[in-house]
N, C-alpha and C positions, 0 to 999 in steps of 0.2 A: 760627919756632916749629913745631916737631912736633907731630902731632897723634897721641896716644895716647888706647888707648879706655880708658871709665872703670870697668875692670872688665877684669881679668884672663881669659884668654880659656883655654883647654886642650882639648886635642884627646884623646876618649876612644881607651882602647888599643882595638883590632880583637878580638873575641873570638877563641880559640884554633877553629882550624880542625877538626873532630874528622871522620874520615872514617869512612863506617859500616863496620865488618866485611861481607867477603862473607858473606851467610844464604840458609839453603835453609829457606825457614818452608811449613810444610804451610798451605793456603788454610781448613783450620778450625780453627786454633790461632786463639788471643786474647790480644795484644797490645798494653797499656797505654800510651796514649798517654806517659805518663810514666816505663814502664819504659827500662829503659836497655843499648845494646848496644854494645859497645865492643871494639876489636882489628882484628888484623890477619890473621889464621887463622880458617877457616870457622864459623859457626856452625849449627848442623840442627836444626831447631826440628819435632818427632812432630804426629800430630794430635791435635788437641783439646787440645794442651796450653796453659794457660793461666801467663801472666806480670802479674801486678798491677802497679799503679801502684810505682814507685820500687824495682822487682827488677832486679838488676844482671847483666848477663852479661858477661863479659871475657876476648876471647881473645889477650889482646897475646901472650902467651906459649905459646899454642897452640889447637888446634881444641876446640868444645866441641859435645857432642851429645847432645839431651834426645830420650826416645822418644815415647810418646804417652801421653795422657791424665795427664800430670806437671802441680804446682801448685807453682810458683816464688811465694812469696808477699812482701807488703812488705819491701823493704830486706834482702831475702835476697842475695846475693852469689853467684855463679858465675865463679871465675877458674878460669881454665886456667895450671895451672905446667908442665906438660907437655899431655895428654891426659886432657880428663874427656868420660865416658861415664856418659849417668844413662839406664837402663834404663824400661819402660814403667809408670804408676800411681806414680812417686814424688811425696812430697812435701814441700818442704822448706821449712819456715816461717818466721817473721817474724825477720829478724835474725841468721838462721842464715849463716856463713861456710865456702864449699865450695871445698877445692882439691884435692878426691880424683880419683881417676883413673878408679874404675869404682865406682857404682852400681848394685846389683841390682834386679830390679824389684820392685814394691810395700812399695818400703822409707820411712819417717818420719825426716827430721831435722829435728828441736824448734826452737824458737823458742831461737835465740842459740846454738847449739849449732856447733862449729868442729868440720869435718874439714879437717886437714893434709895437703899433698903427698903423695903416693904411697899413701893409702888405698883399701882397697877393704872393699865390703862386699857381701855375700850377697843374698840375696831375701829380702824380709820381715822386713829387720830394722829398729830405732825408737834411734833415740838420743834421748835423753830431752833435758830444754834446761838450756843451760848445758852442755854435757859437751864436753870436748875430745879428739877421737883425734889422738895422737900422727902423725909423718909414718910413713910404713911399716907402719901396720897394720892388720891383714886381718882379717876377720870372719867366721864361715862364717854359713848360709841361719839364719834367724830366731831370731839373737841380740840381746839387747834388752840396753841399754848403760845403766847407770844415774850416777850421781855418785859422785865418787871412784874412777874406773874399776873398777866395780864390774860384773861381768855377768852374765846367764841366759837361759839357751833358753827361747825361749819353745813350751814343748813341746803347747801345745794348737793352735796355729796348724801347728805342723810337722806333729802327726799328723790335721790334719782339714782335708780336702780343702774341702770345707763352708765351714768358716772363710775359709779363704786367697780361696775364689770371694766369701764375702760382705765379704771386706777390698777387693777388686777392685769388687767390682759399686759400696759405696759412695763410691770414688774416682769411678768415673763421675759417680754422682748429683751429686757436691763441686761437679764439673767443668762438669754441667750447670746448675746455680744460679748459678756465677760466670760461665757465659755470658749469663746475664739480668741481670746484674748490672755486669757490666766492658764498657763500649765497646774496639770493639779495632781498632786504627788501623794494622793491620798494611801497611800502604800505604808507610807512612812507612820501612820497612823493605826493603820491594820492589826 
């Protein structure tokens, strides 16, 4: 007589092996334990730039490079289909999907707001949320993108110097409060 156990036995699968992308992270950038960095092309991570809990960066498909004082927020997405380049003070929020190629600095992409492959945009410009740019297109320096692709300069920002310095100055302050706020486990990343 054989002895069988009384209870089915099963061996769990190995979880999938995921290796980290090579990163070049600045020592005062902030790094969410829980965000997420994935591929196999460089990532460059500016200083002070901050990454929240469950922010995705992806470079299977190419190198990705944030400048400084940039706010990658919740479940924001950053793939690389070629080459993305996000200039210094950007910020792109909750839910927003990025596979643009070049970022201007002190620019806003909205909460859910989709940039497709090959776009580029200026300096200071805001995509509002929900809005999707097409692959291929270009924006010049502070055009503000609304629903229904709908657009307009934003001419008060263009012409006051004033302005553009206190859109900057408040990305710091952003930056500085999510440092008091975000444990940053950039270690893990090292």
């Amino acid at each position: 007589m054989s002895s069988r156990p009384s209870r089915p036995t099963s061996v769990a699968a190995p979880p999938p092996v995921v290796s980290k992308p090579p990163c070049k992270i600045d020592p005062t950038a902030i790094i969410s334990d829980k965000a997420v960095l994935v591929g196999t092309h460089p990532i460059i991570i500016g200083s002070r730039t901050v990454l929240h809990p469950y922010a995705k960066l992806d470079s299977t498909n190419g190198p990705i490079t944030l400048g400084s004082n940039c706010i990658i927020s919740e479940r924001a997405n950053v793939e690389a289909q070629n080459d993305v380049k996000v200039d210094d003070h950007v910020s792109i929020e909750t839910g927003a999907l990025v596979r643009s190629s070049r970022i201007g600095q002190c620019c806003t992409i909205s909460a859910y707001a989709i940039l497709q492959t090959g776009t580029q945009l200026g300096q200071f410009c805001k995509i509002t949320p929900k809005c999707t740019l097409l692959s291929g297109t270009v924006l010049p320096d502070f055009t503000v993108v609304l629903d229904k692709g709908r657009q307009r300069i934003d001419t008060t920002t263009s012409s006051r110097r004033d302005i553009q310095d206190l859109k900057i100055k408040g990305q710091a302050m952003h930056v500085d409060t999510l440092k008091r706020l975000i444990p940053s486990s950039m270690a893990k990343w090292a």
